[in-house]
C-alpha positions as YAML, in Angstrom:
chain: A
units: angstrom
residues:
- id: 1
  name: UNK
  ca: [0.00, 0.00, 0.00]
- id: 2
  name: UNK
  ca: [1.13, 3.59, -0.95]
- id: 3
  name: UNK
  ca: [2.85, 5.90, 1.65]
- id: 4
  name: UNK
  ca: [2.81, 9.75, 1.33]
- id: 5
  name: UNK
  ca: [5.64, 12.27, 1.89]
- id: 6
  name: UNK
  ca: [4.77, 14.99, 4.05]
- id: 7
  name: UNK
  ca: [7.14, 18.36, 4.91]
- id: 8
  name: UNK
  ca: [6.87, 19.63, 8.09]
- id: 9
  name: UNK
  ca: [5.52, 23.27, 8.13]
- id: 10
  name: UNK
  ca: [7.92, 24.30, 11.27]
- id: 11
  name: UNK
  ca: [11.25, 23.09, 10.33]
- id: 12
  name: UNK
  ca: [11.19, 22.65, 6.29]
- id: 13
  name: UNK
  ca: [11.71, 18.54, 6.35]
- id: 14
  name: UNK
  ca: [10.34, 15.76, 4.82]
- id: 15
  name: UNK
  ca: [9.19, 12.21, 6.11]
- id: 16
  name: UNK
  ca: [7.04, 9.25, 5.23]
- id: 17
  name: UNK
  ca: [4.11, 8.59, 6.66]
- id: 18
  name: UNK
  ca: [1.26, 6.35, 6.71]
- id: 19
  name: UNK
  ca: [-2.63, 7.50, 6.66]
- id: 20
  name: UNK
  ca: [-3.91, 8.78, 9.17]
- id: 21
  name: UNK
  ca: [-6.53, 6.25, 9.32]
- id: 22
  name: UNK
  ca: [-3.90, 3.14, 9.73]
- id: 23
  name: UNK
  ca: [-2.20, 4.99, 12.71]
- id: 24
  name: UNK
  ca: [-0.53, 7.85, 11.30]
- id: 25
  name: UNK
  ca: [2.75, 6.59, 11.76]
- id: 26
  name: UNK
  ca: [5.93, 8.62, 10.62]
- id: 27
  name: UNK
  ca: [6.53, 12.40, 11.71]
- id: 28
  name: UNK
  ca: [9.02, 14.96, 11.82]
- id: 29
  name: UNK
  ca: [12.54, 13.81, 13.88]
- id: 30
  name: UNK
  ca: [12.95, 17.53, 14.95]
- id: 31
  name: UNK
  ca: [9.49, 17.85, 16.69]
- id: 32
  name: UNK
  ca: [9.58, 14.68, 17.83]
- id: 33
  name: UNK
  ca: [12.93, 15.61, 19.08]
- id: 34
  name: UNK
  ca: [11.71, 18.44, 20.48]
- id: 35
  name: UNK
  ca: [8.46, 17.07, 22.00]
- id: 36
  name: UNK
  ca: [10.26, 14.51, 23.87]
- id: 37
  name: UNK
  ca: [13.07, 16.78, 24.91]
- id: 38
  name: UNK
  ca: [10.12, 19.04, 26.26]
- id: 39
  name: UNK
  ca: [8.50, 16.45, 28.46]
- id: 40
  name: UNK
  ca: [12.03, 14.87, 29.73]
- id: 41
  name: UNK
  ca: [13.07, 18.73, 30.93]
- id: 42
  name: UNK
  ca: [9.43, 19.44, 32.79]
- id: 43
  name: UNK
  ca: [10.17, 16.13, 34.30]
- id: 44
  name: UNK
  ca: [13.16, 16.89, 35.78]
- id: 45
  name: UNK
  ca: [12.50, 20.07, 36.85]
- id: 46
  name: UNK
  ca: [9.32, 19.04, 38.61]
- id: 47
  name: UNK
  ca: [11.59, 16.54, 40.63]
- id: 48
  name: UNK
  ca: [14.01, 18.70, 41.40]
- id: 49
  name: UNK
  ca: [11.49, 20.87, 42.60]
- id: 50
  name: UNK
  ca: [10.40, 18.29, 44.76]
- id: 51
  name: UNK
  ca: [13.07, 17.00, 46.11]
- id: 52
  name: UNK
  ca: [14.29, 20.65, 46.66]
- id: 53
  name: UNK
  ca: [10.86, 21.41, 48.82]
- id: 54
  name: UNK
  ca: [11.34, 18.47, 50.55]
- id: 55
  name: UNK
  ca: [14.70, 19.56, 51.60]
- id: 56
  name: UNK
  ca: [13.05, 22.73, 52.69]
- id: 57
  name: UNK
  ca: [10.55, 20.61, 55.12]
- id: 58
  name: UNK
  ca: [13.47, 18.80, 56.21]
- id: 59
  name: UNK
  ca: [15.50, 21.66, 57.22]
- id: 60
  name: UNK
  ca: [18.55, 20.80, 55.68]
- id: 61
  name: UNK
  ca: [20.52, 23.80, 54.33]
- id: 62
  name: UNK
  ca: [21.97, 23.71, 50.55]
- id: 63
  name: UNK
  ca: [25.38, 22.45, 51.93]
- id: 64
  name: UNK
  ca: [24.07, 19.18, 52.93]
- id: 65
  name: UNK
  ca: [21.86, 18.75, 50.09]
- id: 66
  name: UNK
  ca: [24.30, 16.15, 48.96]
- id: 67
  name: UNK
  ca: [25.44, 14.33, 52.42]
- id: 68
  name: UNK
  ca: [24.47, 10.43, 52.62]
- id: 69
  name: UNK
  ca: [25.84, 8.30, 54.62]
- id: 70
  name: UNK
  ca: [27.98, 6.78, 51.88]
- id: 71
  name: UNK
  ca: [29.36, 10.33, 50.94]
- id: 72
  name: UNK
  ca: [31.09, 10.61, 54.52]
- id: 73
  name: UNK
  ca: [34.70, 10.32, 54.67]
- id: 74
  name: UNK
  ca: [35.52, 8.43, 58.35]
- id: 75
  name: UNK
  ca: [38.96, 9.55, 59.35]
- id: 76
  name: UNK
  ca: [39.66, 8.27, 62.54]
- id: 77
  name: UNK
  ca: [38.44, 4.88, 64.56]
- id: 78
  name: UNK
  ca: [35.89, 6.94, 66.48]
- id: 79
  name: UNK
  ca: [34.09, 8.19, 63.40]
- id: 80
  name: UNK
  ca: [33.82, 5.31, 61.97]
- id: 81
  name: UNK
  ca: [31.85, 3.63, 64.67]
- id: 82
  name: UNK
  ca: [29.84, 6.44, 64.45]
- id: 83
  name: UNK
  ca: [28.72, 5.85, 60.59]
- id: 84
  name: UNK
  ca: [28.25, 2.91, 61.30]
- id: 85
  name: UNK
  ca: [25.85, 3.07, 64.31]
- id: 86
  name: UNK
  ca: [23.79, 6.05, 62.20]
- id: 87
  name: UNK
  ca: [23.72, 3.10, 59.18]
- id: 88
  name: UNK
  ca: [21.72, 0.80, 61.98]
- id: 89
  name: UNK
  ca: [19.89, 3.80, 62.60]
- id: 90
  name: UNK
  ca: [18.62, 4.32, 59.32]
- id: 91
  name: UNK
  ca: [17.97, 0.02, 58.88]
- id: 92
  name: UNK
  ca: [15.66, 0.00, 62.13]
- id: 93
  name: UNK
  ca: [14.30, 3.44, 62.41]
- id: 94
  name: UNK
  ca: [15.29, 3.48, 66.40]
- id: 95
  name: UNK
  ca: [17.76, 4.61, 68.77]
- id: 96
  name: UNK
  ca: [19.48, 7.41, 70.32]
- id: 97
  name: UNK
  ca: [23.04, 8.90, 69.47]
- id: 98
  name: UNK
  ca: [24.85, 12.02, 71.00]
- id: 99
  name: UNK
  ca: [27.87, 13.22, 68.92]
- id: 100
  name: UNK
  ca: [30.40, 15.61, 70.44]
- id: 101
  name: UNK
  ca: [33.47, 17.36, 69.58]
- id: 102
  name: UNK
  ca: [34.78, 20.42, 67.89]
- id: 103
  name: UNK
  ca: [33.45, 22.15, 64.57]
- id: 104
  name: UNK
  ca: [34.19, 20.71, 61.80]
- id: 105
  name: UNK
  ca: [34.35, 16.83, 62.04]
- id: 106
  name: UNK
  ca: [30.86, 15.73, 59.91]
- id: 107
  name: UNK
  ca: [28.70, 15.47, 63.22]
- id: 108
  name: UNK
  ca: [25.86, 17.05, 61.27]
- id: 109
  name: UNK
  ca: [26.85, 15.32, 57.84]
- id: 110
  name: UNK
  ca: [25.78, 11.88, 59.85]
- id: 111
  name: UNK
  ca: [23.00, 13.51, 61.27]
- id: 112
  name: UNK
  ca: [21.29, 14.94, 57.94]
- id: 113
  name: UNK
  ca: [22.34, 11.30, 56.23]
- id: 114
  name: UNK
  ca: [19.68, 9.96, 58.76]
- id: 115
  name: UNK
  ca: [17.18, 12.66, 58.46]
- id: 116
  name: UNK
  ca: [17.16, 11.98, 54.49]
- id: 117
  name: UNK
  ca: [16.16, 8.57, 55.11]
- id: 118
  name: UNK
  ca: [13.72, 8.76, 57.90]
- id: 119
  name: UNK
  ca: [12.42, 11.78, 57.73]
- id: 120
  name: UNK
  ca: [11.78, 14.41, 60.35]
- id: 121
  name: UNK
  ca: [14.35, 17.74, 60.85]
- id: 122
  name: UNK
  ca: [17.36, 18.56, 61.56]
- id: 123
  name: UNK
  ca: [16.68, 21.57, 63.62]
- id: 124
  name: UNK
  ca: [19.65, 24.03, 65.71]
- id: 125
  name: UNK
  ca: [18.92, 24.58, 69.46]
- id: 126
  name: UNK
  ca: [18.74, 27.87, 68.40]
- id: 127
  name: UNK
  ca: [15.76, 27.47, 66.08]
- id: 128
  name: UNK
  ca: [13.92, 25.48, 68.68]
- id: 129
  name: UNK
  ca: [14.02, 27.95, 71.33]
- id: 130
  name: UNK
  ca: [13.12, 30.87, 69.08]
- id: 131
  name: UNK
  ca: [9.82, 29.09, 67.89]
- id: 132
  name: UNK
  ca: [9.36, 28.03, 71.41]
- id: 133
  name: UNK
  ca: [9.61, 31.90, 72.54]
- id: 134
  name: UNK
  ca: [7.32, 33.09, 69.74]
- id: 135
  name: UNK
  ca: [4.54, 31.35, 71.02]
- id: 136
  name: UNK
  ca: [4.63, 33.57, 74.57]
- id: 137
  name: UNK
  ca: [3.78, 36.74, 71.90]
- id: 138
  name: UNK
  ca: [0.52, 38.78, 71.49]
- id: 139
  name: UNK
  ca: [-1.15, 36.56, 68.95]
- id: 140
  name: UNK
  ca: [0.89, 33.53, 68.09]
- id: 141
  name: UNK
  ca: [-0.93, 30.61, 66.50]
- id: 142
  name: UNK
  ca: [0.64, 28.30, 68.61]
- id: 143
  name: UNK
  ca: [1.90, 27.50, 72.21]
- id: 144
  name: UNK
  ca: [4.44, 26.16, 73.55]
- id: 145
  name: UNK
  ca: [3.13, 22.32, 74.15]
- id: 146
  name: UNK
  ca: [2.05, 22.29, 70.68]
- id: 147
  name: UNK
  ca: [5.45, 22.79, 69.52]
- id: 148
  name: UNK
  ca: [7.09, 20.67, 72.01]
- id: 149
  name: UNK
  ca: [4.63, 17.79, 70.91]
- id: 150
  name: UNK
  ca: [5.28, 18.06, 67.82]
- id: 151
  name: UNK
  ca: [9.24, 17.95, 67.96]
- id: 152
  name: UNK
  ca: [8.63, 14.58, 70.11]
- id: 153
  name: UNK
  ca: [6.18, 13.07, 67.30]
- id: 154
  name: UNK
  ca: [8.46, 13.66, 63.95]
- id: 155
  name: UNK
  ca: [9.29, 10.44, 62.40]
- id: 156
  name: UNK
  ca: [12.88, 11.35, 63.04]
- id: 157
  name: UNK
  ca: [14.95, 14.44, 65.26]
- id: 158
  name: UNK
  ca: [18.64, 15.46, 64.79]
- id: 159
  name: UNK
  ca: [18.92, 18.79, 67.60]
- id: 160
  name: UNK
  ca: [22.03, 20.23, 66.59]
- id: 161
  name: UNK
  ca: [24.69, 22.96, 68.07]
- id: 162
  name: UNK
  ca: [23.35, 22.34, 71.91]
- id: 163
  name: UNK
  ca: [25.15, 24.72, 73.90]
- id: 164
  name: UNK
  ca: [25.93, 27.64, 71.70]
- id: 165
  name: UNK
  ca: [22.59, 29.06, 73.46]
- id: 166
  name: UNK
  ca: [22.53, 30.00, 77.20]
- id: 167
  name: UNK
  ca: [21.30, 26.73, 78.23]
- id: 168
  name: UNK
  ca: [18.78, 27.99, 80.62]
- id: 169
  name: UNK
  ca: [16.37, 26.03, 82.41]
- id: 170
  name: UNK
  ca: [13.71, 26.38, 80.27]
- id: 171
  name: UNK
  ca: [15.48, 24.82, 77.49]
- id: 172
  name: UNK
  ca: [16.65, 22.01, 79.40]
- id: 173
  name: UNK
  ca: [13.09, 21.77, 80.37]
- id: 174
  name: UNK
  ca: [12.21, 21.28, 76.52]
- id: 175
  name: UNK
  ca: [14.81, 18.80, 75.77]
- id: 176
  name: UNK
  ca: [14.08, 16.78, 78.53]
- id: 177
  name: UNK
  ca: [10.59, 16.92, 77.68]
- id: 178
  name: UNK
  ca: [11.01, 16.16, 74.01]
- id: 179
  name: UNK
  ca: [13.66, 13.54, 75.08]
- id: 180
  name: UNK
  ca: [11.32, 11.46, 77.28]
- id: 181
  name: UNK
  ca: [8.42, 11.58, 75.21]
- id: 182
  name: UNK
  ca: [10.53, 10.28, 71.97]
- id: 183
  name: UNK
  ca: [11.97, 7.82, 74.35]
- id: 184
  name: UNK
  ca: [8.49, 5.98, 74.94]
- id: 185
  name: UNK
  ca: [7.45, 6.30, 71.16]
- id: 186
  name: UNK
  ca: [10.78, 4.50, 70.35]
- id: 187
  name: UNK
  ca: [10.99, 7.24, 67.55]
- id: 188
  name: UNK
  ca: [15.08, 8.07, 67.21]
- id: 189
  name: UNK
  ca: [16.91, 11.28, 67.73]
- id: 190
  name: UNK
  ca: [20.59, 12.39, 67.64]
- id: 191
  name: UNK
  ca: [21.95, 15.49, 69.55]
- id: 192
  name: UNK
  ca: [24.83, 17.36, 68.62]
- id: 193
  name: UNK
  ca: [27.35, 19.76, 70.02]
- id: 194
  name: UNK
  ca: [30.71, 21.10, 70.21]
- id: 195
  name: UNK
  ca: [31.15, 20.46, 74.05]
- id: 196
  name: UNK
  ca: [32.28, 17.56, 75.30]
- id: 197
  name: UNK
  ca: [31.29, 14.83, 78.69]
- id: 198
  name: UNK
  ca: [32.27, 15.54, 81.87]
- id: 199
  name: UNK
  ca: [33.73, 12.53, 82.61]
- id: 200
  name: UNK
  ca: [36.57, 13.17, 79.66]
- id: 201
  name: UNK
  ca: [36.71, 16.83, 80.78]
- id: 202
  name: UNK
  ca: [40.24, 17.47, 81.60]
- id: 203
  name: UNK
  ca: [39.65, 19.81, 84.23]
- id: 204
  name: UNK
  ca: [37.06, 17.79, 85.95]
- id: 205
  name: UNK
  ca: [34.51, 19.73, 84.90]
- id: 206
  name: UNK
  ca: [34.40, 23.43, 82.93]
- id: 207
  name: UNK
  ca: [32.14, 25.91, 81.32]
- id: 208
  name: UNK
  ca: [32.59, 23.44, 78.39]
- id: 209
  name: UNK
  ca: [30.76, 20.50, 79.42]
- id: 210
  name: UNK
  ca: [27.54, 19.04, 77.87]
- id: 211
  name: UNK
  ca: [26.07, 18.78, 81.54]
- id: 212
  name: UNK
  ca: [26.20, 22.25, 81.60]
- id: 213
  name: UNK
  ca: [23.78, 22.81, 79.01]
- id: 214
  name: UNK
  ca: [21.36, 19.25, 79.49]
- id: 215
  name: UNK
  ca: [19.89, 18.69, 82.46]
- id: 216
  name: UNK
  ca: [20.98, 14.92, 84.75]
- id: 217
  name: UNK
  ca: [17.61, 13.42, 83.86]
- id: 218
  name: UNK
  ca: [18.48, 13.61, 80.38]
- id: 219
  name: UNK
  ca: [21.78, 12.28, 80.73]
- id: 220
  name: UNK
  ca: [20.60, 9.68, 82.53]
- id: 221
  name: UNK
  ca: [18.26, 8.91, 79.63]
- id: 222
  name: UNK
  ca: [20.62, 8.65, 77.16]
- id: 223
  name: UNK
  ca: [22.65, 6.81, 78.94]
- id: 224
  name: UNK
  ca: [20.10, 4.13, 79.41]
- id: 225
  name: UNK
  ca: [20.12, 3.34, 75.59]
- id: 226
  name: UNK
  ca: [21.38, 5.99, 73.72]
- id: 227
  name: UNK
  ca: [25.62, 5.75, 72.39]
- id: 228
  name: UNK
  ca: [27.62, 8.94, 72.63]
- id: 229
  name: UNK
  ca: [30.65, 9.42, 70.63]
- id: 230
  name: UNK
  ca: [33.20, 11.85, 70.86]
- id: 231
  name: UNK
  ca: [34.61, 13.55, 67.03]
- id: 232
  name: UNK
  ca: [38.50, 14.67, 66.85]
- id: 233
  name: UNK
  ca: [41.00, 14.61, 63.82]
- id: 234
  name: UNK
  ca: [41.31, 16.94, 61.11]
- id: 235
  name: UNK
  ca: [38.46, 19.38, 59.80]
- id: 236
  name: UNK
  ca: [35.94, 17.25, 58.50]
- id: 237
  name: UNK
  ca: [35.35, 20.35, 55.45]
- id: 238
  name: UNK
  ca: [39.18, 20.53, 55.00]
- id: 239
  name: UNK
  ca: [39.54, 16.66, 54.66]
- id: 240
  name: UNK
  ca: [36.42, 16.58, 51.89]
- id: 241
  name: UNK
  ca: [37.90, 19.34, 49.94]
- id: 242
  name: UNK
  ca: [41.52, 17.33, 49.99]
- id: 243
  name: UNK
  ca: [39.43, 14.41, 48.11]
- id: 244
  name: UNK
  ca: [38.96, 14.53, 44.10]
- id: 245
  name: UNK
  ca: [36.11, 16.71, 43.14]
- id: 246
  name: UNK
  ca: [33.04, 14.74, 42.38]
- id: 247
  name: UNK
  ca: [32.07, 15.60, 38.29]
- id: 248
  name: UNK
  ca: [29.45, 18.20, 38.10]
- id: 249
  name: UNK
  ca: [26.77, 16.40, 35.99]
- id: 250
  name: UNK
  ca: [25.36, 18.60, 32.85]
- id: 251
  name: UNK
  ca: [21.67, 17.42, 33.25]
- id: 252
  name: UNK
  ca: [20.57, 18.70, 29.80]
- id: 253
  name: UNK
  ca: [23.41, 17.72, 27.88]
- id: 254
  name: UNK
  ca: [22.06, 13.97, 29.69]
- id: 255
  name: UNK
  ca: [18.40, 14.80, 29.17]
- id: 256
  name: UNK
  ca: [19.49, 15.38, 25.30]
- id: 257
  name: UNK
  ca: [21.50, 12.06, 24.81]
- id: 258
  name: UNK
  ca: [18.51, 10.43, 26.45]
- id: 259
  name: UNK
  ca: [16.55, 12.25, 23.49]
- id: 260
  name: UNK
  ca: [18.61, 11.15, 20.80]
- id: 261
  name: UNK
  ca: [18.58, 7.31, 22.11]
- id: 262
  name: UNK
  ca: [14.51, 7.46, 22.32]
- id: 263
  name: UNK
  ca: [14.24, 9.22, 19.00]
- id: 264
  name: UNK
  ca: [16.36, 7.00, 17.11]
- id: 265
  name: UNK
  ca: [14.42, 3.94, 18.58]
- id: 266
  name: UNK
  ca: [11.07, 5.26, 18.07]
- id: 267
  name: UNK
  ca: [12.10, 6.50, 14.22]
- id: 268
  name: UNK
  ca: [13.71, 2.72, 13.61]
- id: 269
  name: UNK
  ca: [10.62, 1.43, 14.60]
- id: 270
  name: UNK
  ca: [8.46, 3.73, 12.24]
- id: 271
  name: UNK
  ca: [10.35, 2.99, 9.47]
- id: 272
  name: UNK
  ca: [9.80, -0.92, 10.36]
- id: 273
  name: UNK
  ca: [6.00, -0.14, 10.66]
- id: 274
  name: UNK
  ca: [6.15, 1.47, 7.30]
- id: 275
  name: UNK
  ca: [7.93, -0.99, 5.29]
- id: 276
  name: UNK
  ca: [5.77, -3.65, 6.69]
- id: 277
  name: UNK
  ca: [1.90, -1.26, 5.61]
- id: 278
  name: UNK
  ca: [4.24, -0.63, 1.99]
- id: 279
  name: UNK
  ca: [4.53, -4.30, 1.64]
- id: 280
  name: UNK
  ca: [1.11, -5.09, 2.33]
- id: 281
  name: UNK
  ca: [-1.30, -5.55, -0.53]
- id: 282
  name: UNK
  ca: [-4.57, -2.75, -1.22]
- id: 283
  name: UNK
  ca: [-7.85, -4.78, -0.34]
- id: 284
  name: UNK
  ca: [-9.95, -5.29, -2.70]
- id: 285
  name: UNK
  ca: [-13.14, -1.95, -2.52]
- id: 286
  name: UNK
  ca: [-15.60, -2.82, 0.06]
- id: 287
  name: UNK
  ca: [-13.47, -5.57, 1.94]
- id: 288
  name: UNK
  ca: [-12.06, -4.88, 5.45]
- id: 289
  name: UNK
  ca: [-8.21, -4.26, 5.98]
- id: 290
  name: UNK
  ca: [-6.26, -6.68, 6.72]
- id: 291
  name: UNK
  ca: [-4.78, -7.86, 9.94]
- id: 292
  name: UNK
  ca: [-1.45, -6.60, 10.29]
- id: 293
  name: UNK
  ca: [1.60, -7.87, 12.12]
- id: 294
  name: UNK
  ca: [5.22, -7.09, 13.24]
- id: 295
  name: UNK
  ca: [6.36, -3.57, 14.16]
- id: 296
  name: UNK
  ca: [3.35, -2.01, 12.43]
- id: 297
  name: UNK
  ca: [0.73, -4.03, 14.36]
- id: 298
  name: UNK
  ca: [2.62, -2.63, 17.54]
- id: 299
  name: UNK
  ca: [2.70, 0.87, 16.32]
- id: 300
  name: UNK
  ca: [-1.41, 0.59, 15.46]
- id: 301
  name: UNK
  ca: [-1.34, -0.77, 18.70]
- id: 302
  name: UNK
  ca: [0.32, 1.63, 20.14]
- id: 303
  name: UNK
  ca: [-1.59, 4.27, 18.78]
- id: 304
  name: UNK
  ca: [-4.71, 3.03, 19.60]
- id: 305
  name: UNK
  ca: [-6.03, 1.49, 16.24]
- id: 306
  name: UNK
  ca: [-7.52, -1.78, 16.05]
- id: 307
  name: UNK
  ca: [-6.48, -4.04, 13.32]
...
């Protein structure tokens, strides 16, 4: 049966087609480029806006957007029994780690790696107490036990930089609050801070000490199933910019190669289909088409013509 040649209006080229009627196979490679290019690029944008947003809820700040637990770089014996007690973490969903030591050593890399997985926030002390104090204004939406509540019902809580606030006793009243109420949901949480224990204090006890800032209830908590591990070693930002420099990935020039691949199947197959309705013989007037087979049944098929 007879094909026609057909020039496409937008870009000046030619290309075989069948009728309309048996499928309307064939088009132009540039639109269909260009089409398919189209939907690839909303695609990807819509997930990146997604996983962007979801970021956002998570409250992990664009410098962590790429930390996983396989991404961190254990230097020393300690750290590497911490990865791997956040990797159990994320596998049962439970548990309780504290993670001390100075700035720098990928305390709240391990922490976000979790929060990724499980959920929840990674929220600062800071941030905590300042939604916490908004709720004793003129007006607020919200009080105090709301927030509170909530903190001790996400799926998953990181509290990072504990004690670079005043550690008063309403905050310690907080954590201990949010503390024991995650502790009989069995929901997980990590704290973080740049202090250290008392008991490896050098001085016996300083200004510098986590018990300064948590109150003995809580420690006493944590210490009834929780692990705390203490960071040193080299900084943890200095160390990941001594490593090779992961390649940036050019997401269109992918997106197009992608393109190319599809369009170059999809045109193969049309010129199958073709070959196959050229090769078939004109019914005779008033008799029904035949039944077709092989790549052009599949393209019928696929355009939703019966056969």
């Amino acid at each position: 049966m007879e094909t026609t040649i057909e020039t496409c209006e937008k870009h000046g080229m030619q290309y075989e087609t069948a009728p309309r009627s048996f499928g309307g196979i064939g088009c132009c490679r540039e639109c269909r480029t260009e089409n398919v290019e189209r939907f690839l690029v909303k695609e990807y944008r819509d997930k990146e806006d997604s996983r962007l947003s979801r970021m956002k809820w998570l409250n992990i700040e664009p410098m962590y957007y790429d930390s996983t637990l396989s991404s961190y770089i254990a230097t020393t014996p300690e750290q590497e029994k911490a990865a791997a007690a956040i990797g159990n973490m994320i596998s049962t969903g439970t548990g309780k780690i504290v993670m001390l030591g100075k700035h720098g050593t990928g305390k709240t890399h391990l922490a976000v790696a979790v929060v990724r997985k499980l959920g929840g926030r990674i929220l600062s002390m800071y941030e905590i107490g300042t939604r916490i104090r908004a709720t004793y204004s003129h007006g607020a939406h919200e009080d105090e036990l709301t927030v509170v509540d909530e903190l001790a019902s996400l799926s998953m809580l990181a509290i990072d930089e504990i004690g670079r606030t005043k550690g008063s006793d309403a905050e310690a009243n907080w954590l201990s609050y949010i503390i024991d109420k995650r502790h009989v949901r069995g929901l997980p949480l990590i704290l973080i801070s740049n202090k250290h224990a008392r008991k490896a204090c050098k001085s016996n006890g300083c200004a510098d000490c986590l018990e300064n800032y948590i109150s003995e209830d809580i420690m006493s908590r944590l210490r009834e199933d929780g692990t705390m591990f203490t960071f040193s070693g080299d900084d943890y930002r200095v160390t990941k910019r001594a490593m090779p420099t992961p390649e940036v990935k050019d997401w269109k020039a992918e997106i197009h190669a992608k393109v190319v691949a599809q369009v170059d199947e999809e045109c193969a197959e049309d010129a199958k289909a073709i070959a196959e309705y050229k090769a078939e013989p004109e019914p005779p007037e008033g008799e029904p088409r035949c039944s077709f087979s092989g790549e052009f049944k599949k393209r019928l098929a696929a355009w939703g013509t019966g056969v």
